[in-house]
C-alpha positions as CSV (number, residue, x, y, z in Angstrom):
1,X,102.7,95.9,97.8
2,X,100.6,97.8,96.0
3,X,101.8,99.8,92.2
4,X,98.6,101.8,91.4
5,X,96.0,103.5,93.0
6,X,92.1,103.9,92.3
7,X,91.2,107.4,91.1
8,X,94.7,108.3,89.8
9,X,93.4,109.5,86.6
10,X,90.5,112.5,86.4
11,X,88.2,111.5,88.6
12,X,85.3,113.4,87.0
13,X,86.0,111.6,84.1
14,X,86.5,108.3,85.7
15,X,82.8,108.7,87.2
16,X,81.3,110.1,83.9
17,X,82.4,107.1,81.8
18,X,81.5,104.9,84.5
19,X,78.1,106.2,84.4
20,X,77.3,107.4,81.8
21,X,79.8,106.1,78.9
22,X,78.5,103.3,77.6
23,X,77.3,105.5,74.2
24,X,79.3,105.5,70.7
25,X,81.7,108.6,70.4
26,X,79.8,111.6,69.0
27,X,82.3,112.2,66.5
28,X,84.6,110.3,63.3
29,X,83.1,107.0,61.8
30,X,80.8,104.6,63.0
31,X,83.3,102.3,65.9
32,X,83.7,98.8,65.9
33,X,85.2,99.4,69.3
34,X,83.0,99.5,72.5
35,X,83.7,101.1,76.0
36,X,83.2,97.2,77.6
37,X,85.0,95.7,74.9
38,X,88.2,97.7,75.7
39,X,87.5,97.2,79.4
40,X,86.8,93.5,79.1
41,X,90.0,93.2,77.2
42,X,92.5,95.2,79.4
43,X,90.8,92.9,82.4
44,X,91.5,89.7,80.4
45,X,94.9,91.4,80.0
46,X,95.7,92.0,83.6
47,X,94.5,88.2,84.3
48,X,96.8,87.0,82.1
49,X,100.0,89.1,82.7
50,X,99.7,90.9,85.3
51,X,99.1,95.0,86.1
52,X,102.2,95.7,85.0
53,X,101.8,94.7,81.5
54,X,98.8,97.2,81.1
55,X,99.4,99.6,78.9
56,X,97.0,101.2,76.3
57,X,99.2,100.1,73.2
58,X,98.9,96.9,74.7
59,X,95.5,96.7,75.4
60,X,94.7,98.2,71.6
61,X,97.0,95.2,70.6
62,X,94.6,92.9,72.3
63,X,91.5,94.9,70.2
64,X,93.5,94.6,67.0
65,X,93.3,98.0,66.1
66,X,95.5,100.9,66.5
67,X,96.3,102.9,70.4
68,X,95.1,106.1,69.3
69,X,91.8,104.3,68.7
70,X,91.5,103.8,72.5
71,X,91.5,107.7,73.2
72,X,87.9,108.5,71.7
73,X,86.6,106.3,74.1
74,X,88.6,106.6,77.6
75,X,91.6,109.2,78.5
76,X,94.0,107.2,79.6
77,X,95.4,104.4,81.8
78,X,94.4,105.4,84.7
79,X,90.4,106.0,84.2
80,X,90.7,103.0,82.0
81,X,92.0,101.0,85.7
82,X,88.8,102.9,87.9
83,X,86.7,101.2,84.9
84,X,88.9,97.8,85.1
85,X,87.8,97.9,89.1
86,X,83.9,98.5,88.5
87,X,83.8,96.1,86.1
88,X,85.3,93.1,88.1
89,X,83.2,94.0,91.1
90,X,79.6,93.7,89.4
91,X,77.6,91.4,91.5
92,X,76.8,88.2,90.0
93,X,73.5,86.2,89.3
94,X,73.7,84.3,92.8
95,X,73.9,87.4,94.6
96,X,70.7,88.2,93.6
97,X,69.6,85.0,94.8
98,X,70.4,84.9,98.2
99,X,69.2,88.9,98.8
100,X,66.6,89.2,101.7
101,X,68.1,85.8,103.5
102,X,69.1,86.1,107.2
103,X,72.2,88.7,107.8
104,X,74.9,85.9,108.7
105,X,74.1,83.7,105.5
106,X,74.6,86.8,103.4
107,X,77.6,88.3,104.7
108,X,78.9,85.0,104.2
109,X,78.5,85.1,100.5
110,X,79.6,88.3,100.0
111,X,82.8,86.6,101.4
112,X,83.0,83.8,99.2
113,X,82.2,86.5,96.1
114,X,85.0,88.5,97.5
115,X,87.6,85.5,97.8
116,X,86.9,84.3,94.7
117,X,87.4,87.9,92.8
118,X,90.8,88.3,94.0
119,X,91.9,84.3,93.2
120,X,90.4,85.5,89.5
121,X,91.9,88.6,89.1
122,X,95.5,89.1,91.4
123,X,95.8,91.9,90.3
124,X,93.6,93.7,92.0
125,X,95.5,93.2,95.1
126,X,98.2,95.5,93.9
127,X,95.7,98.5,93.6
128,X,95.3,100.6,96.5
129,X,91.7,100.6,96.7
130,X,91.4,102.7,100.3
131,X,89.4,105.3,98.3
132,X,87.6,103.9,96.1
133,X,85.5,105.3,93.4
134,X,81.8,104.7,93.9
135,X,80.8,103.8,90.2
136,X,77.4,101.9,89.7
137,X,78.8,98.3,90.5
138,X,80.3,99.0,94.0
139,X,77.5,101.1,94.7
140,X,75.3,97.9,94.1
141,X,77.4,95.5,95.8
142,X,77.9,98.5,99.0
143,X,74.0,98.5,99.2
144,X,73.5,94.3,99.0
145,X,75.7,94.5,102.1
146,X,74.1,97.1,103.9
147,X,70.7,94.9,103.1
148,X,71.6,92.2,104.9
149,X,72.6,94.4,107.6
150,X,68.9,96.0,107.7
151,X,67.0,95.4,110.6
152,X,70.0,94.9,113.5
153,X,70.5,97.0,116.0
154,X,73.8,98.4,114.6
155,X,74.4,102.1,114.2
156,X,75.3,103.6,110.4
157,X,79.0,103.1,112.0
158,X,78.4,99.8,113.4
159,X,76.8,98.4,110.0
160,X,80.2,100.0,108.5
161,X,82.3,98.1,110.7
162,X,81.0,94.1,110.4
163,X,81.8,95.3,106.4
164,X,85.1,96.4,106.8
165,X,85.5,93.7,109.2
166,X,84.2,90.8,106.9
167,X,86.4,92.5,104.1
168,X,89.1,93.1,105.8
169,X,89.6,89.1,106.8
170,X,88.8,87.6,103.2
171,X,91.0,90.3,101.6
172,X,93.9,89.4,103.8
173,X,93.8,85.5,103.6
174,X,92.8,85.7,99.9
175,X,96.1,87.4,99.7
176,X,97.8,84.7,101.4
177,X,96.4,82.3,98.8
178,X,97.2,84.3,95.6
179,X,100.6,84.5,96.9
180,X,101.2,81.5,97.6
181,X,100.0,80.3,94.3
182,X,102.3,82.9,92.7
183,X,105.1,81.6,94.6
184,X,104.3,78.1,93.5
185,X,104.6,79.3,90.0
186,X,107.4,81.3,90.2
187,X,110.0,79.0,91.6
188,X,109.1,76.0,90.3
189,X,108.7,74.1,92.9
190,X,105.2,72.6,94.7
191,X,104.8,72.9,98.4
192,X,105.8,69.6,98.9
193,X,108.9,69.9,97.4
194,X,109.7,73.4,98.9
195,X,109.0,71.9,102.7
196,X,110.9,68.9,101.7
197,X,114.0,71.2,101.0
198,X,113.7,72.1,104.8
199,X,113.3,69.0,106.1
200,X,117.1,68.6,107.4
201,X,117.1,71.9,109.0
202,X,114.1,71.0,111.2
203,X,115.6,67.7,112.3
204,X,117.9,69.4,113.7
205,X,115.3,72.2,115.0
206,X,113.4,69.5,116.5
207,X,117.0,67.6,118.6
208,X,117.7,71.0,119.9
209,X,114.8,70.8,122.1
210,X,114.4,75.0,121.8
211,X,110.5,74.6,119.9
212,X,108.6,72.4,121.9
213,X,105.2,73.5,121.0
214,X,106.3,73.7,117.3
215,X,107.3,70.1,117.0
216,X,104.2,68.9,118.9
217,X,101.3,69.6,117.0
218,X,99.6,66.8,115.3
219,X,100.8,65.6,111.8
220,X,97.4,66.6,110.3
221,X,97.8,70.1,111.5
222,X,98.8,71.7,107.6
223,X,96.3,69.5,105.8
224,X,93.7,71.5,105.4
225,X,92.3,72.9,102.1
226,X,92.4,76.6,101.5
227,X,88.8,76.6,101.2
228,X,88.6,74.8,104.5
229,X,90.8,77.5,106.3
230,X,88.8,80.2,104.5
231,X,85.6,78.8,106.2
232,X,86.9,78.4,109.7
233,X,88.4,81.5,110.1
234,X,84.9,83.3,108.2
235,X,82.9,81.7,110.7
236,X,85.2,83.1,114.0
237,X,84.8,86.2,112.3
238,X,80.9,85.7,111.7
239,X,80.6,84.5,115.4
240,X,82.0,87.5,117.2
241,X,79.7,90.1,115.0
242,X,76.7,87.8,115.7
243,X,78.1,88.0,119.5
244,X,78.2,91.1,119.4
245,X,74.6,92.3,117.9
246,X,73.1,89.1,120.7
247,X,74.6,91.2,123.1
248,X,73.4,94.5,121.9
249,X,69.8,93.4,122.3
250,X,69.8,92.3,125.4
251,X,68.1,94.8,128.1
252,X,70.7,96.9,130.2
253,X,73.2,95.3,128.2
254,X,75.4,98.3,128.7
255,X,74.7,98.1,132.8
């Protein structure tokens, strides 16, 4: 469930710091405070305690200097959160590295990049993020996608929807994993020991006869890694888009 939305300060301002805001205030004495310092420390902040703990005092506490020091540099909480967002989202080194490589071997990374942001920062998945604000990092990563997407026979809407639709199946199962990792930590108890717990209840599941399919599959069926699961269902989702733009070329395809 999500407690905060992207763009819920002043947007303008939001965009101008993002763009433009990495210069000392104009006014009072020479800073010992940066824009990405306070940025870098609210993110390390979030990582470490959650959304909910972010506060400016909090984050000035982190600096080791006083909360009104924070105001000559961003408004408030909320354009400091649209600057928490860019920031997480600038595209790394190995990006770079794989730009210009066949379509289905970059979406593919830009999955694994996106996997891996939410396992690092949780957070983020309790920001609505449905209108986002397009500050010079998700402008970058927006146009690597749209790269690899260069030369198909997709539409501008087409090219949109293998995105949202690559997105759209990391962000949900990286979810599943950052919950269940929070889960892990929050009772106490490991998986094993949590299944174990149930283990009564699903011998007698399994004499009632009621869940045949259930109690059939194959001992090894939960074994797999999370990484492993991540992969196979990336690469169902990779096989229907690359279905779909095979069958797009083909002549009379629509006949």
């Amino acid at each position: 469930m999500t407690t905060a939305h992207s763009g819920s300060g002043d947007i303008s301002r939001s965009l101008e710091l993002m763009w433009q805001g990495r210069e000392r205030p104009s006014r009072g004495p020479k800073p010992g405070l940066t824009l990405e310092r306070i940025v870098a420390a609210a993110v390390d902040l979030a990582d470490r305690e959650g959304l909910a703990a972010l506060s400016m005092r909090k984050v000035a506490a982190e600096l080791g200097v006083g909360t009104m020091s924070l105001y000559r540099y961003v408004p408030g909480k909320g354009e400091l959160l649209d600057l928490m967002l860019d920031h997480v989202i600038a595209p790394g080194p190995d990006l770079e590295e794989h730009r210009g490589k066949d379509w289905r071997t970059t979406m593919r990374v830009v999955a694994e990049g996106t996997y891996s942001l939410y396992l690092d920062h949780p957070w983020l998945l309790q920001v609505n993020q449905s209108r986002p604000l397009l500050g010079p990092n998700a402008l970058l990563g927006f146009d690597f996608a749209l790269a690899a997407l260069e030369g198909l026979d997709l539409t501008g809407q087409e090219k949109i929807g293998v995105i949202m639709a690559v997105d759209s199946y990391t962000t949900g199962i990286a979810r599943h994993y950052v919950l269940l990792r929070q889960a892990n930590e929050e009772s106490g108890l490991t998986d094993e020991e949590f299944w174990a717990a149930q283990a009564p209840l699903m011998e007698t599941a399994l004499a009632s006869g009621c869940y045949p399919h259930v109690f059939a599959l194959p001992d090894d069926t939960f074994s797999a890694t999370p990484e492993e699961m991540v992969e196979f269902g990336l690469a169902r989702v990779l096989d229907g888009i690359e279905a779909f733009i095979e069958a797009k070329s083909r002549p009379n395809a629509s006949g």
